[in-house]
N, C-alpha and C positions, 0 to 999 in steps of 0.2 A: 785384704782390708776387712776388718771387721765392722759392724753395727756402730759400735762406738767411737770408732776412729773419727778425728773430726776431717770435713770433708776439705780435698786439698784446695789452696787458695788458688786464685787465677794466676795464672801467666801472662805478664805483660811482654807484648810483640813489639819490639823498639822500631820494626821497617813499616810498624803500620804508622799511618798518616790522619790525621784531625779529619781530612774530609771524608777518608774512610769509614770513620765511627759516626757522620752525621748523614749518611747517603743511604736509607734505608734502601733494600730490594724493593723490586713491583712486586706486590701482595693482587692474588688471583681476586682480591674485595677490589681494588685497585681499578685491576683491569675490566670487572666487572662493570664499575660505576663510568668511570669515560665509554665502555661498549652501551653501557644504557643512555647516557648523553647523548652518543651520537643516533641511536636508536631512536630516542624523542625527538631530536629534531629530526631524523627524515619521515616521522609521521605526520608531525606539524609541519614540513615543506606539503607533502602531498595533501594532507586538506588545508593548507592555505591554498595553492594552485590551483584543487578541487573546487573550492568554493569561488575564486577569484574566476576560476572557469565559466563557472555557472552562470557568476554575477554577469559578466558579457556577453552569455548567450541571452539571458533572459532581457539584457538590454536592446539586442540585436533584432530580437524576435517580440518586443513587445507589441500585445494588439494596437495598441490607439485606443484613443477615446470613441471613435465611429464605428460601429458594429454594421456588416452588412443588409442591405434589405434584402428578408428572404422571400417575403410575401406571406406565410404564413400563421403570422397573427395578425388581428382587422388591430388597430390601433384602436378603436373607440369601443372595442369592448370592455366591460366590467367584471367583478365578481363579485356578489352579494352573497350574503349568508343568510338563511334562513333557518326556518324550522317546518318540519314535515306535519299538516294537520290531518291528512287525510289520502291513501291510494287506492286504486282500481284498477282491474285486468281492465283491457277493454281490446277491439279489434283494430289493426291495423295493418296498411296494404304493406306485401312482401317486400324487400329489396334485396338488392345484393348480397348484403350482409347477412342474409337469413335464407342463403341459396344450398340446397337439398344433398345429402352424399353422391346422389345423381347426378346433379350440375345443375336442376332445374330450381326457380323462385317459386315460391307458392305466392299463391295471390293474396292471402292475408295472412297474418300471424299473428299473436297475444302478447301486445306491451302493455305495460306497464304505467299508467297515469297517477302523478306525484301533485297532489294540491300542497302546497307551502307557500308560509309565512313568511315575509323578509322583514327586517329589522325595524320600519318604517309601517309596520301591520300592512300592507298590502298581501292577496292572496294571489298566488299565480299557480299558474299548470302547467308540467313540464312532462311531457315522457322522458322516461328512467332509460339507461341505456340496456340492450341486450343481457339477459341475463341476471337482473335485478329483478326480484321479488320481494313482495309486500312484508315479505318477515324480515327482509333485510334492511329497510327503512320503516320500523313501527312509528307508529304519532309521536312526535317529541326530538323523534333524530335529527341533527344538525348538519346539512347541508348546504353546499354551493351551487349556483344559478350562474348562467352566463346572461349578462345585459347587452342586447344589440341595439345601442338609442335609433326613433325613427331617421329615416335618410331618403332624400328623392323621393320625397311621398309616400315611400312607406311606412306603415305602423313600426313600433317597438317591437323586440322578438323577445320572449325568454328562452332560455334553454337549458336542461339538464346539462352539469359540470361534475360532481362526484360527492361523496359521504364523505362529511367537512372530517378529519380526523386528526386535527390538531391536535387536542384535546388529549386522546390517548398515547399519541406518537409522543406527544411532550411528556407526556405521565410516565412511559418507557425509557424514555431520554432521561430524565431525572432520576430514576431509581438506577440506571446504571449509571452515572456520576456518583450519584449517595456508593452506593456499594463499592465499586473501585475506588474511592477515597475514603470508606472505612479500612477497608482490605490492605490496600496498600500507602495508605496515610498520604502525607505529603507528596511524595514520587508519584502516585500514579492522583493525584492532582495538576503535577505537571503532565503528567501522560495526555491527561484531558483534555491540557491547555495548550501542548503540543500537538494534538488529532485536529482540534481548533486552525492551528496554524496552518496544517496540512490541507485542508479542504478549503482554505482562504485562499492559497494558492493555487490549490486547482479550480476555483470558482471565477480567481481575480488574472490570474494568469494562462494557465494551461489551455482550458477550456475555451476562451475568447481568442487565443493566441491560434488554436486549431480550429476554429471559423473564421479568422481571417485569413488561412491559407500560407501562414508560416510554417517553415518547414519540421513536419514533425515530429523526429528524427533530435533535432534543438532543441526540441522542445522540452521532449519526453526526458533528455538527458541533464537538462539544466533543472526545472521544473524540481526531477525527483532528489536531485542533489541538493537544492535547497531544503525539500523537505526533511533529507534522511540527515542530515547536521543539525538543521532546527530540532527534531525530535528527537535527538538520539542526546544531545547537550542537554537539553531541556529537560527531557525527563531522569535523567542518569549522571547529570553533572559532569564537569567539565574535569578530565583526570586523563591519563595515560591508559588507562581498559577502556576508556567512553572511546578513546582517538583510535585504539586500536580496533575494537567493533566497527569504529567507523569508516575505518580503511576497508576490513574486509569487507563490508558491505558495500563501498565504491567499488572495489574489484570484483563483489556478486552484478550489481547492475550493469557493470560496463561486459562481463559477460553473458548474463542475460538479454541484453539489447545487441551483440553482438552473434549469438546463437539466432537469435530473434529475427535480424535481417539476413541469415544466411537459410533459417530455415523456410521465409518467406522467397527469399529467392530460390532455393532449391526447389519448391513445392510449385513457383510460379501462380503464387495467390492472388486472385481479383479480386480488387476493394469490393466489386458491385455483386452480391451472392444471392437478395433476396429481394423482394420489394420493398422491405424498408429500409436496405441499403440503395438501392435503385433513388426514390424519393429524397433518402438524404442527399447524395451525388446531386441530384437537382436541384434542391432546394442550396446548397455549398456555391450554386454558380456552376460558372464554368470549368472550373479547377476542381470540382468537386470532386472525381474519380483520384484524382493524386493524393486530395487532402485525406480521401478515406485510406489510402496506402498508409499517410501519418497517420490517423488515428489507431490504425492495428500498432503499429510498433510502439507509439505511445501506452496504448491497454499493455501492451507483453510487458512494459518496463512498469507499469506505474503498479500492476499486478502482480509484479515479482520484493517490490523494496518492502512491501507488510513481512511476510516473510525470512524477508532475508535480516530485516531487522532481529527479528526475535531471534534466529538462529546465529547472528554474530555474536550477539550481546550474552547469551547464555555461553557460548564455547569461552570468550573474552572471557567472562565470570568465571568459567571452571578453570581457567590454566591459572589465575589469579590466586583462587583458593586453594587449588594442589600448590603453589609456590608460596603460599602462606604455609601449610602445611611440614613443607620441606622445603626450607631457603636453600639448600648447598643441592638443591637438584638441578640439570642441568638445563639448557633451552631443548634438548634432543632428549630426552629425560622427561621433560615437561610437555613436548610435542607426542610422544607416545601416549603420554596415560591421559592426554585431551584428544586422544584421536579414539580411545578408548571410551571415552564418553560419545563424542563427536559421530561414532559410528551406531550408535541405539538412537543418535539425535538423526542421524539421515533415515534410520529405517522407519520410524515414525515419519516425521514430516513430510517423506514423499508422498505416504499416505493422507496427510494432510491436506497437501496442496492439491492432489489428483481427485481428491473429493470436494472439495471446495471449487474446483472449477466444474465438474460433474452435476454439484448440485445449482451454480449457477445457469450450465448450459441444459438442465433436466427438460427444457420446450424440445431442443434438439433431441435429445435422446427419444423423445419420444414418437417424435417423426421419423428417427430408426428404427424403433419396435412397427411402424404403422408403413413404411415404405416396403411396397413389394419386390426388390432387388434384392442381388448380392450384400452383403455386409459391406465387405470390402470394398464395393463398388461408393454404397453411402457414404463409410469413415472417410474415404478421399476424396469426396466432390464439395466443394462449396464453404459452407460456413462451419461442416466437420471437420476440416482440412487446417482452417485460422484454429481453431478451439484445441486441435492437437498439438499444433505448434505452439501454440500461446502455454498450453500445459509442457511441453517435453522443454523446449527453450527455459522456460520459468525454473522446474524441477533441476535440469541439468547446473543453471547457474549455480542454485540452492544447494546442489550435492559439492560443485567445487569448490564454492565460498565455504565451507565448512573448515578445509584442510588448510586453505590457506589464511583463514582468518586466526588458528589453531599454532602456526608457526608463527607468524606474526607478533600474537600473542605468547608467546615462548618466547620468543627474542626480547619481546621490550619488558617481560615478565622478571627475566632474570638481572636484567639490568637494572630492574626500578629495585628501590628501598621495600623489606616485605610489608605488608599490610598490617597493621595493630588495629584496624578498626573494630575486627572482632571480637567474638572471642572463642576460646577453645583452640587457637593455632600458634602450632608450637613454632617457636624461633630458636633461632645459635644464638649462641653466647661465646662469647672469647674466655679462654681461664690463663 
């Protein structure tokens, strides 16, 4: 046949039938869209049960309105603000707290006398604590005073309380809100207002929930699941990538709190390691040796979800953007080249986490460099022993929430419609 030949007409087939010609085949778009269907909803089963979870435990495990008496604040103290008019070295007899590398007290030593102003012009005298010096409260500094009113005959007390530092803490507080809601506009004004949320819960729940002696364990798990849905909607909006970060980050915590009790029981870790865990145990009651058991596992959990946040929500984002990129890629297609990212995101962050917990425990480390033992001997005694496990549990969750937040993400990636939100990402087209 040649070029110009005209093309031959069709062939009508007299044994084909009407329903024949209206019964399209399953097209691989098809099958794609019902696998991504069923994909979102078993995301959305698991944080609905996730959160329905939560909401029960947090109900189960609520403080009360009645907080324990520990004994250790007087009720009829005060705190007054003042102003510093006036300080002086002056002599004062030894104590304890001023006891020699020897062992021995000296019998006097050089504090510190603070004359200040309170709000009301009265002038009062307070020795500054340990370690305060006259440059570090010049005339003008703003300061707290403790009020003990008289009682049983005796006089009023004042007392040195600390360098009022509302003032710059708030000045710090505000310029990172300014910046973070330039930077990041809108989103990371939710961020702000979801950090808000998260610290409401641990002031309003967690915290009072582990001084009354709930188990905490319930705590740590309900607690931080409420927080990692509130944040994670709140700042990132409510979408198919938000649910799937959110999964993987349920399966980081429910690992890391699961590493977390086994490496607690491996190690056979005693809540009570130093004297101000000693003091808190007594000050908790009688329960207080258990409640400090919950408190480590709560710290390993509530110390792993910042983290694992960030590293869900980024992998989510990548496998979202490579399938913008390349719609006809596959979920095994789209898991490789997110693991490929996923794998420079583990090698940094372990580094992350391993240093952020290093420089929170830097007191300890440095009772390693000053202890005259083994290494070995210190890394595994006491409060080195929590701080290891609190880091490898943490770390370990973090490195396996990565892969499987990364499938996750591939599976409901391929299933969803691609993203036009941006730009620069090429789509198919039908011809």
């Amino acid at each position: 046949m040649s070029p110009s030949d005209p093309a031959p007409a069709p062939v009508h087939d007299p044994s084909a039938t009407a329903d024949d010609a209206v019964v399209p085949a399953t097209t691989p778009r098809t099958r794609r869209t019902r696998d991504g269907r069923s994909t979102r909803a078993v995301l959305a089963a698991v944080v609905v049960v996730a959160s329905l979870a939560a909401a029960l435990g947090v109900a189960l495990t609520w403080p009360g309105s009645g907080a324990p008496s520990t004994g250790l604040v007087d009720a009829g103290t005060t705190y007054v603000g003042a102003q510093v008019v006036d300080s002086a070295v002056r002599s004062c007899d030894g104590t304890i707290e001023d006891v020699l590398p020897d062992g021995t007290v000296p019998q006097t030593v050089d504090c510190l006398q603070v004359t200040a102003r309170t709000s009301d012009g009265r002038e009062v005298q307070v020795l500054a604590t340990g370690g305060t010096e006259a440059g570090d409260v010049p005339p003008g500094t703003h300061v707290l005073l403790e009020h003990y009113p008289p009682a049983d005959g005796d006089p009023e007390v004042w007392a040195w309380h600390d360098v009022d530092r509302t003032l710059p803490l708030g000045t710090f507080a505000l310029a990172f809100a300014l910046v973070t809601t330039l930077v990041a506009g809108l989103r990371g004004l939710r961020a702000l207002i979801g950090l808000g949320l998260a610290f409401a819960v641990l002031g309003g729940y967690v915290l009072p929930a582990l001084v009354a002696g709930q188990d905490g364990l319930v705590v740590a798990l309900s607690g931080s699941t409420v927080i990692v849905v509130g944040v994670l909607y709140l700042a990132h909006g409510v979408s198919v990538r938000t649910t799937t970060a959110l999964v993987g980050t349920l399966l980081g915590v429910a690992m890391v709190t699961g590493l977390g009790v086994l490496g607690a029981h491996a190690a056979r870790l005693q809540p009570v390691t130093s004297e101000d865990t000693f003091a808190l145990a007594r000050a908790l009651g009688a329960d207080g040796t258990d409640v400090l058991r919950g408190v480590f596992l709560c710290g390993v959990v509530l110390a792993g979800i910042g983290v694992l946040n960030d590293v869900t929500i980024t992998q989510a984002s990548a496998v979202w953007e490579l399938r913008a990129a390349d719609p006809s890629a596959s979920w095994r297609t789209l898991t490789a080249r997110g693991m490929r990212i996923g794998r420079d995101h583990i090698a940094s962050t372990v580094y992350t986490i391993a240093f952020a917990y290093a420089g929170a425990s830097l007191p300890l480390l440095l009772l390693l460099e000053l202890y005259q033992q083994p290494v070995l001997v210190t890394l595994t005694s006491g409060a080195f022993a929590e701080e290891i496990v609190r880091t490898l549990a943490g770390a370990t969750g973090l490195v396996l929430a990565i892969p499987l937040t990364t499938v996750v993400a591939a599976v409901a990636a391929v299933g969803a419609p691609p993203d036009r939100s941006g730009s620069g990402h090429s789509h198919a087209h039908a011809h």
